[in-house]
N, C-alpha and C positions, 0 to 999 in steps of 0.2 A: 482739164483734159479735153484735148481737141483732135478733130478728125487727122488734122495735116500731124499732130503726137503719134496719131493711132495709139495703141499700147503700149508705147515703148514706158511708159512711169508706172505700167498698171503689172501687179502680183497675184498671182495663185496661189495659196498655202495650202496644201493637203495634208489632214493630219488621221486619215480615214486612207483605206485599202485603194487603190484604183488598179489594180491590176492583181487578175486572178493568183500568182503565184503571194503577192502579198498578202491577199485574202486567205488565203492559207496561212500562212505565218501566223497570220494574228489572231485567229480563229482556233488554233492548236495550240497556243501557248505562247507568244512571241510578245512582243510588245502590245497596247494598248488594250490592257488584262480588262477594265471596265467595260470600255466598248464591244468585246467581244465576248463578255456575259451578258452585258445591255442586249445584245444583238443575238446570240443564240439561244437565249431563256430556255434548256433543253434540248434543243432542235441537235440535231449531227451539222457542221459545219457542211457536209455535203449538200443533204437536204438544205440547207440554208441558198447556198451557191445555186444550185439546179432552181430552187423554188424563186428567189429573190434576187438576190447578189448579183450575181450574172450583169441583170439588166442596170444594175447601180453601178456596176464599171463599165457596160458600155458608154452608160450619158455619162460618167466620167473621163473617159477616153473624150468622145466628143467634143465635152468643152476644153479640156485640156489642147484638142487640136485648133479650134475655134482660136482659143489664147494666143497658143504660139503664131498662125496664121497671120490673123493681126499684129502682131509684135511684140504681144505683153509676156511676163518671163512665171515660170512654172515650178515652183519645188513642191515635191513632194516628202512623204515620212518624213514631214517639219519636225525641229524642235524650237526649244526657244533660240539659238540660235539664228537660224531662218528669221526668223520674226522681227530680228534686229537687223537682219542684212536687208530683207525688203522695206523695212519701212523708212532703214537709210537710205536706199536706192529709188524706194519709187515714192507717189503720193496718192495712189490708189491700190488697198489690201483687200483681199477678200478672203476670208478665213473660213476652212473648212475640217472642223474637228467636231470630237465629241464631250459634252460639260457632262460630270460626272454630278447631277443633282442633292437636292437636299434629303432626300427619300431614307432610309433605314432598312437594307436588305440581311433578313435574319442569318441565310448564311453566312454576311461578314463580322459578326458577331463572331468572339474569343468563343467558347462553352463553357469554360471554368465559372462554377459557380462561387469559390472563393474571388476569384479577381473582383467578381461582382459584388459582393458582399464587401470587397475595401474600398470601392468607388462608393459604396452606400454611409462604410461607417466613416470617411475621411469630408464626404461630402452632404449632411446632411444640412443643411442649412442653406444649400446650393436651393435655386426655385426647380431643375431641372428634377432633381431627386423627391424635392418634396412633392411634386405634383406626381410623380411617380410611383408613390407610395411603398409598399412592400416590395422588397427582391421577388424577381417573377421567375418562376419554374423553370423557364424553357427558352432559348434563342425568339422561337417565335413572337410568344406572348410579349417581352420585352420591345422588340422589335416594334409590335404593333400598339404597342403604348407610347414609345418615341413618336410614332408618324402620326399616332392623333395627337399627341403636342403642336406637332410641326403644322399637321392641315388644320387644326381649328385655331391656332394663333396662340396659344394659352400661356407663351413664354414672352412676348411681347409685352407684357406690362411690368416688365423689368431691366427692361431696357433703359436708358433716358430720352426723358419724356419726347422730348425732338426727334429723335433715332425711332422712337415709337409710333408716332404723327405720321414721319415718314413710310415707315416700313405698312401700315395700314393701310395704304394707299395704290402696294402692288400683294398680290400675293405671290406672286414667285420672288418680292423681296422679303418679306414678311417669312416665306419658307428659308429662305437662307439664312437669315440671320436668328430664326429660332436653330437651324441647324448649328449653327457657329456656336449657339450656348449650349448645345449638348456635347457637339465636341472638345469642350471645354475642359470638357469633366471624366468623357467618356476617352480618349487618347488612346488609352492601355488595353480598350477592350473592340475599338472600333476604327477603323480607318475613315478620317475624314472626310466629308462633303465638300460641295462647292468647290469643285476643281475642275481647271481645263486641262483635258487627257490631251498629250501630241505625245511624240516618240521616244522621247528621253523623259517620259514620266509626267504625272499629274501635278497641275502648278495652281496656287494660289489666284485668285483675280488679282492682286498687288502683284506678285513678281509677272504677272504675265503683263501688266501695265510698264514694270519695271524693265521688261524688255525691248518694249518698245524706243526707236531711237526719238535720245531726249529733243532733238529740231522736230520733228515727226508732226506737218500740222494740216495734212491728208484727208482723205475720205479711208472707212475701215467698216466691211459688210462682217459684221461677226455671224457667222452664218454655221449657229448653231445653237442647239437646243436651249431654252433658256436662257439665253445670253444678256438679260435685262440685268443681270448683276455684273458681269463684266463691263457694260455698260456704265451703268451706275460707279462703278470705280473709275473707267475715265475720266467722265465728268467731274468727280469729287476732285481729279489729281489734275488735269488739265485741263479744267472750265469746256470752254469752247472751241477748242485749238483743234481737236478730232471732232470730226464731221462722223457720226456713223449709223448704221443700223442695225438693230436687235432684233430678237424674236421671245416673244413672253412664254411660249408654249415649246411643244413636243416639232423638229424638224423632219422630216422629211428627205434626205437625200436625192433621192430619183428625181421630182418637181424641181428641188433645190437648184440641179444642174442644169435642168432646162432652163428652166428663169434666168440663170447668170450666163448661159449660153447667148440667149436673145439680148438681154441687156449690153453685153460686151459689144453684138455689132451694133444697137443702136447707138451704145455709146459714139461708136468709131462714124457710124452713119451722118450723125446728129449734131458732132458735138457737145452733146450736153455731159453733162457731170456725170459719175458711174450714180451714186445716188439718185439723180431724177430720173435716169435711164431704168435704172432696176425697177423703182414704183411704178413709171410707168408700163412696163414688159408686166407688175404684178397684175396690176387693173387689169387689162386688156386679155391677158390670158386666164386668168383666176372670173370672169365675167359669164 
């Protein structure tokens, strides 16, 4: 990526709201159901907008403007479609959605306590149920037996041993992959973890690699919560071929959009790679 390219090879993927009437949508019932319990934990969708929101689509607008400015091209309310049209067109993506974590929210829990009681007698020999012990009362308590699985590691030693070695190594890999063993079991009574939320639905890290086009051998800002496992699946499937960056923790949108605001003109300023451009806009502003 060079100044005399400016952005003409460089993508924005938006899979988050940037405009208040989408904000709405998605907030009331529209697409991106996770993100928009993730986001309103109670709050009125109003109160959210007036309190917060607002200022998360102005710097979205922003950089959106900043993009096209430069030359680099813009979709919004991606799906995985999107994701294979830019990665065939350009060789700089910058992805901005929401990862639906390893975590165990009690109200996605069934209520039936039979349903539970057939995952207990089909699956008893499973490590997930036996460390589990008794069928528990209530959505909650279940709930909060799953997530101390998941944060103190306790399903990890039934992994193989490799996959095990590994996963001890991150803990947000370490959490996913103990969630992938509760899901395993749990399917009928819980809606899966470890998904990237965009607009036709929440996708696996494999099919969301899957979409990517197969020549695809770019820079890719996964720039989103978590993202060390989606990570992690590229490198497993295409070594070294993506160049990208992850985030181990909880994202920030508002900051998010500054940073890749600044980074896009130094890219264009510079010449340098969108990679060295972002870290260096991180340092320098984050100091």
């Amino acid at each position: 990526m060079t100044a005399k390219r400016g952005l003409a090879h460089c993508a924005l993927l938006f899979a988050t709201p940037v405009t208040e009437e989408d904000f709405y949508t998605v907030m009331q019932g529209g697409p991106l159901v996770d993100y928009a319990a993730a986001s309103l934990r109670g709050e009125s969708a109003a109160s959210l907008w007036n309190r917060r929101y607002r200022h998360i689509v102005s710097a979205a607008q922003d950089l959106i403007g900043t993009a096209l400015e430069l030359g680099g091209k813009v979709y919004t309310q991606i799906g995985l479609d999107e994701v294979a049209q830019a990665t065939a067109q350009c060789d700089t993506v910058i992805l901005l959605a929401h990862w639906r974590g390893a975590g165990v929210n009690p109200g996605e829990l069934r209520q039936s306590r039979d349903e539970w009681f057939e995952v207990w007698s089909r699956h008893r020999e499973h490590p997930v149920v036996a460390l589990l012990g008794d069928v528990p009362p209530d959505a909650v308590t279940l709930a909060e037996r799953l997530n101390r699985l998941i944060e103190r590691g306790d399903l990890l030693s039934s992994l193989p041993a490799s996959i095990g070695v590994a996963a001890r190594q991150s803990a947000t890999l370490a959490q996913a992959l103990s969630r992938d063993l509760i899901d395993e079991i749990f399917a009928t009574i819980l809606p899966p973890g470890n998904r990237i939320e965009l607009y036709d639905g929440q996708h696996t890290p494999a099919a969301f690699e899957q979409s990517i086009d197969v020549d695809f051998e770019g820079e890719i800002d996964l720039a989103t919560c978590n993202s060390q496992v989606l990570a992690t699946v590229l490198d497993l499937r295409r070594g070294d071929r993506i160049h990208h960056l992850h985030w181990s923790d909880l994202v920030d949108p508002l900051p998010q959009f500054v940073l890749i605001r600044f980074a896009l003109r130094r890219m264009v300023a510079t010449s340098e790679s969108y990679t060295r451009s972002r870290l260096t806009v991180e340092q320098v502003l984050r100091r």
